[in-house]
N, C-alpha and C positions, 0 to 999 in steps of 0.2 A: 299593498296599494298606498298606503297612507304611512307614514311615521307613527312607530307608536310612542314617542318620546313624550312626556307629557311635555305643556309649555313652550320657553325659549328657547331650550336646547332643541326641543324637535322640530323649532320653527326656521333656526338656522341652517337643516338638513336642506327643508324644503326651501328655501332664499339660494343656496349653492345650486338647486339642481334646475330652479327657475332662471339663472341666470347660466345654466352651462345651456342650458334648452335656445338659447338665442344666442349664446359665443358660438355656438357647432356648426352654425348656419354661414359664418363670417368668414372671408376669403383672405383676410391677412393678418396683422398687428395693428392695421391701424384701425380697419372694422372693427374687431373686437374694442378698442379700444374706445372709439365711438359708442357704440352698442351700450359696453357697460356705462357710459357715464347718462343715457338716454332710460336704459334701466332702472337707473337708481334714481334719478331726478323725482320718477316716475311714481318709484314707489316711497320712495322718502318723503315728497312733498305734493301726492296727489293730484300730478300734472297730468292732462290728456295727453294722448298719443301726438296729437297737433301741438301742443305748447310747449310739449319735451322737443320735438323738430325744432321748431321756432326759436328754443329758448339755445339750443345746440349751436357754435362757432364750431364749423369746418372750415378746411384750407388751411395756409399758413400762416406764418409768424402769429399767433395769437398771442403772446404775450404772457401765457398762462392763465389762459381763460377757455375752458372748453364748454363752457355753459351761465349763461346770466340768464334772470329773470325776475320779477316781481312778487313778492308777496301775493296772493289772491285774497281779494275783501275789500272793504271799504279804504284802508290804505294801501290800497295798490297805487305802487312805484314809490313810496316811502320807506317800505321795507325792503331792501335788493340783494339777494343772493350773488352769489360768485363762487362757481364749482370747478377744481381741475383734479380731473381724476387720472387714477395710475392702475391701469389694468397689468396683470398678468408680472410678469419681471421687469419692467419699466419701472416697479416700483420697487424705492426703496428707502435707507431714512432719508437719507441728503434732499430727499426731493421733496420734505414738507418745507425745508428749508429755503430753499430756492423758488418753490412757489410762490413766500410772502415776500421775497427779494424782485421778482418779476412784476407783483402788484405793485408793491412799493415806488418800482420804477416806473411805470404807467402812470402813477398818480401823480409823480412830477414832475411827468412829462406835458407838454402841453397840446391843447387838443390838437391843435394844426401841422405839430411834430411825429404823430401817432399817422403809422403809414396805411392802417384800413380803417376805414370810417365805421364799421359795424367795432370794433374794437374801442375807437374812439367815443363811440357812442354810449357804449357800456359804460365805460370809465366815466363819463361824463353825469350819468344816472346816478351811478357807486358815491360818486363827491357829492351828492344833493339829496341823497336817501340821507332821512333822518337815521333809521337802524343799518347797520351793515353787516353782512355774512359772507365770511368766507370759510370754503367748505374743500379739504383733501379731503377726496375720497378713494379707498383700494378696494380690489375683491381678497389681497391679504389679508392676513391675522397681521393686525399691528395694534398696540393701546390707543383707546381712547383719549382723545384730548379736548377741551375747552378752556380757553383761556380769551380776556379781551388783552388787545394787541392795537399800538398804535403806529400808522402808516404814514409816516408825509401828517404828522398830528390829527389824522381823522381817525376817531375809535372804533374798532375794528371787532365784531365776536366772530373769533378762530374756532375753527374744529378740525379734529382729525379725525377719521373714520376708520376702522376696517372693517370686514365681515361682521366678526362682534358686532363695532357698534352699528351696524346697517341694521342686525340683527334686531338688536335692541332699540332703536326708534323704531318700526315697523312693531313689535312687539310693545309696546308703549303706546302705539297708536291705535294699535286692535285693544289694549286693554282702556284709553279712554278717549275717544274717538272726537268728543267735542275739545279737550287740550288746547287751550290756547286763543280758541274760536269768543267772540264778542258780538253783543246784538243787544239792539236796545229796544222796549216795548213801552211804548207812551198807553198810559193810564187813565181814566178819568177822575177816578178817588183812588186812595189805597191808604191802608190802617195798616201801623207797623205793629208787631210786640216780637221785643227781642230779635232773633234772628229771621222771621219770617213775614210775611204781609200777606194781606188779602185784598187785592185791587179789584174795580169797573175796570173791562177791557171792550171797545168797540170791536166787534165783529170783522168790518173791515179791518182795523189793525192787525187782530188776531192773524187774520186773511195776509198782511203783507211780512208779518214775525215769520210765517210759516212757508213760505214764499222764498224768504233768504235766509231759511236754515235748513229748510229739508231735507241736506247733505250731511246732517249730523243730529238734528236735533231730536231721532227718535229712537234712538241707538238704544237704551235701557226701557223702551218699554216694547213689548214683544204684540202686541197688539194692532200694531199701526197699519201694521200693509192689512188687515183682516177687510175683506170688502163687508156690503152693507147687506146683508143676506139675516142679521137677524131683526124682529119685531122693532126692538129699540134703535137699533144703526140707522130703520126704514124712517123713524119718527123724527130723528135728528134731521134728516134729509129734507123730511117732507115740511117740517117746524120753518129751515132756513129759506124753503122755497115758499111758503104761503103765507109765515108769519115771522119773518125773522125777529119783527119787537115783539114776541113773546120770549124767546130764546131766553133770555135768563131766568124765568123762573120755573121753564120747562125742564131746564139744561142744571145737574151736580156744578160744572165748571171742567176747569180742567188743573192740573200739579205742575208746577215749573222747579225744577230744583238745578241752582248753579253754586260754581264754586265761589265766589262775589256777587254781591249786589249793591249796587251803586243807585241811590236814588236822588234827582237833579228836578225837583218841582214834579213833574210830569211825566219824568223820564226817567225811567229805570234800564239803567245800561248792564247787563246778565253778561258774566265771564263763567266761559264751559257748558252752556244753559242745557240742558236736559227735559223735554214732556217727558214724565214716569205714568201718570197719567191721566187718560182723557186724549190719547191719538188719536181714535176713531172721530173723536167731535171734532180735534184739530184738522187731521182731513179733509171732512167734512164742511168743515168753515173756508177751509182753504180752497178747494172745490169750486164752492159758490164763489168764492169772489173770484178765482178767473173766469167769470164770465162777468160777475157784476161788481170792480170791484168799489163802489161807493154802498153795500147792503150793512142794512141797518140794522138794529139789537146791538144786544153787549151777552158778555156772560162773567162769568167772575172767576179769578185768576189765584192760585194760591201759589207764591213764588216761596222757596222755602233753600237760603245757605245750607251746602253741603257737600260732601266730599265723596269719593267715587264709592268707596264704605256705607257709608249712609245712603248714596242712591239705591244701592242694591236692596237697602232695607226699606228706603220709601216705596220703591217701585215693588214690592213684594206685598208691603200690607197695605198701598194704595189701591193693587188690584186685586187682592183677597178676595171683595165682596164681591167679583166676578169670575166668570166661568174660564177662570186658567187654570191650566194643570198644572201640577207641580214638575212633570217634564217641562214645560214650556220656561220656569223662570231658571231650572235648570240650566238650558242652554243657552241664558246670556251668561255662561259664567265666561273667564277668561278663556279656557280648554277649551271650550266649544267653539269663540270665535278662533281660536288656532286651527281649529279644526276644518273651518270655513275656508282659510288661508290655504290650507294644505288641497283639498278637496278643489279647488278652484284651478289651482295650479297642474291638476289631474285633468281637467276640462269638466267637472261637475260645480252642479249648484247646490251647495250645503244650506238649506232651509232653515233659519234658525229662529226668525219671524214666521209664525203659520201665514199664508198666502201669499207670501211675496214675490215670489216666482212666479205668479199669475198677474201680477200687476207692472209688470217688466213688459217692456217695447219689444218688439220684434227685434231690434237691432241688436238688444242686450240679450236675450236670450238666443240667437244664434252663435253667442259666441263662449255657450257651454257645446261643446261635442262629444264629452263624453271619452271613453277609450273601448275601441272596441271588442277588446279581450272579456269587458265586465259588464255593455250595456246589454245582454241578452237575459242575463240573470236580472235587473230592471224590472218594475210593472206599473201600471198602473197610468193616470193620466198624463203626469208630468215625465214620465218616463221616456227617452232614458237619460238624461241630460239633467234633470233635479230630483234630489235626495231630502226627503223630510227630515231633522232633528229627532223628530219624535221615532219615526218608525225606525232610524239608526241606533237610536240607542234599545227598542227594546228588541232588534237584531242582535246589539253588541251582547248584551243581557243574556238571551238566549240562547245565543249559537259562540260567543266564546265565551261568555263567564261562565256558561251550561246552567243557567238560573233559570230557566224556561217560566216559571211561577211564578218570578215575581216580575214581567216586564207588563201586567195588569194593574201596576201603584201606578198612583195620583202624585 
C-alpha cells in the first residue's frame, strides 16, 4: 500500500505515481502537457487548485510561458515566477536552451509588440518584480540546475528541474515546512542575551502573528490541533474570555524558535519562525481575537535563534513537562511526514498531530476517501479515511516487526 523506501527515494515512487494518476485521465499531448505543469506548480509552490488555473497560459503562441504568478505574502508581485514545462518526449536538452531565448526575446520586445495581452502582461510584471524566477520544469530524469542568468540586463534565478529535483523541493519542504517564510511580531519590551530574548507580547498581536502564519507556523510542535478538553486547555479559555489582563501571570508564555531574528525598536521580524511551544495557548489566543480582535492582556514570548536541529531538541525538552508521548515527538520526524505524503496520495489522512483530523472542515476531510480494498479492515471514529501516527506504528511494531511487546513504550 505504501512505499517502504525510507525518505527521498521512496518519496520520488510516490511523486511519479501521483502525477501518472492525473496524465491517465488526459486525452492528448497537449493535456497532459498542461496537467503536468498545473501539477507541479501546485505542488512545488503550494498553489490552490484555483491559482494553479489562474496562474496557467493556454492557447497559443505563448512565448514560452506556460505559467506566471506571484510569490504568495506580504511581497506578493515583487517576487514573480515564470514556469515552462516539458512533459513527456517534448522534452529534451535544446529545449532549456530555447526557453531562456524565448524570454529573452519577450523581454525586448515591447508591450505593444507582444500579440496577446495576457502574455504581455506577464512580461510586464517579470521587468518590475524586484526578484525573478524562471523555472524548466520535466517529469524526466535530467540534472539539476541553478544558476543567475541575465536577460535583456535584468537578473534572472534559472532553474532546471527534473523528477529528482521535483523530488527534492517537495522533500525539503516536508522536512522544513516554514523555509523561506517571514513574520514580524511587535513587542512591548524584550531583554536580549545572546542568541535569545524574552519579550511583552499583546494578546491581540499574538492573535494577528497567528492569524498569518497558521499555514506553517505549528509544523514542530505536535500539540496544536489537540482541542480543549483538558483542565488547563478549559482555564486558558475561560482566563481569555473573563479576564484576559490577568493572562500573564496566569499563562508559562509561549517558545518561538526561528532561523533569524532581526530586532527594529519594536519589531522583531522571525525568518522560518516555528511555536515548539505553547500551541494550545497560541490557539487559544488566536480564537478569541477572531471575534474580538482589540482583547486585552499580554503574555510573555521566549524567541530563541535556531536551526531545524535544534528545533527538534527545543520542541522535545520544551514539552517534556507535558503529557507527550514519546510516540508522538517520534512522528515529527522527517519518515513520518513522508509518510503523511505517501498515505495522502493513497486517499487517507496520516495523523501525525493528535486531533487534527477532527478540527478539519467538512470540505477538507471529504477529500480523504480512502481505498476500498483497505477501508473495511479501518475502525474506530475517524475511520475510514484517517489513520492515527500512533496506532500505525504500534500496528507496524506488532504485526510486521512481530514485536507485539513492545508497541506499549512511551
Amino acid at each position: 500500500m505504501v512505499d517502504s523506501t525510507i525518505g527521498s527515494d521512496g518519496l520520488k515512487n510516490t511523486i511519479k505515481e501521483s502525477l501518472q494518476s492525473f496524465i491517465e485521465k488526459c486525452n492528448n499531448d497537449k493535456e497532459k502537457g498542461d496537467t503536468f505543469v498545473k501539477w507541479a506548480i501546485r505542488r512545488l509552490y503550494k498553489l490552490t487548485t484555483d491559482d494553479a488555473e489562474n496562474a496557467t497560459v493556454d492557447g497559443w503562441n505563448d512565448g514560452g510561458i506556460d505559467a506566471c504568478f506571484p510569490l504568495k505574502g506580504e511581497d506578493q508581485d515583487e517576487e514573480i515566477y515564470i514556469v515552462q514545462g516539458k512533459f513527456g518526449k517534448s522534452h529534451n536538452e535544446t529545449q532549456v536552451g530555447i526557453t531562456k531565448n524565448k524570454i529573452e526575446k519577450l523581454l525586448k520586445t515591447p508591450p505593444s509588440k507582444i500579440e496577446r495581452p495576457v502574455i504581455a502582461g506577464h512580461i510586464g510584471k517579470f521587468r518590475e518584480a524586484k526578484v525573478r524566477h524562471l523555472i524548466y520544469i520535466t517529469d524526466q530524469e535530467f540534472p539539476k540546475k541553478q544558476e543567475l542568468i541575465s536577460l535583456n540586463d535584468l537578473p534572472i534565478d534559472f532553474q532546471v528541474m527534473g523528477i529528482g529535483g521535483i523530488r527534492d523541493a517537495i522533500w525539503e519542504s516536508i522536512q522544513e515546512p516554514a523555509k523561506g517564510r517571514k513574520a514580524d511580531l511587535n513587542v512591548e519590551k524584550a531583554v536580549q542575551y545572546k542568541d535569545w530574548y524574552i519579550a511583552i507580547v499583546g494578546l491581540s498581536e499574538l492573535g494577528r502573528f497567528v492569524e498569518r502564519t497558521r499555514d506553517y507556523v505549528f509544523e514542530s510542535n505536535i500539540r496544536q490541533w489537540l482541542k480543549f478538553t483538558g483542565r488547563v486547555n478549559k482555564g486558558i479559555k475561560e482566563t481569555l474570555q473573563t479576564s484576559p489582563g490577568h493572562f500573564f501571570k496566569y499563562n508559562n508564555g509561549i517558545t518561538i524558535v526561528a532561523a533569524k531574528i532581526e530586532q527594529d525598536k519594536k519589531k522583531m521580524l522571525l525568518h522560518s519562525p516555528q511555536i515548539v511551544n505553547g500551541a494550545q495557548t497560541s490557539n487559544a489566543i488566536w480564537e478569541e481575537w477572531t471575534r474580538n480582535n482589540a482583547i486585552e492582556g499580554h503574555l510573555s514570548v521566549t524567541l530563541i535563534k535556531g536551526n531545524m536541529d535544534e528545533i527538534r531538541n527545543i520542541t522535545k525538552y520544551r514539552n517534556s513537562q507535558n503529557a507527550v508521548n514519546g510516540k508522538d515527538l517520534v512522528s515529527l520526524l522527517d519518515f513520518y511526514k513522508d509518510i503523511q505524503h505517501q498515505f495522502k496520495e493513497k486517499g487517507y489522512d496520516y495523523e501525525i498531530q493528535s486531533g487534527k483530523f477532527d478540527t478539519l472542515k467538512l470540505a477538507e476531510k471529504v477529500k480523504f476517501q480512502g481505498n476500498k480494498e483497505y477501508n473495511m479492515y479501518l475502525e474506530g471514529d475517524k475511520a475510514p479515511y484517517s489513520i492515527s501516527s500512533k496506532d500505525a506504528v504500534q500496528a507496524f511494531i506488532a504485526g510486521i516487526i512481530q514485536s507485539p511487546t513492545e508497541v506499549g513504550c512511551q
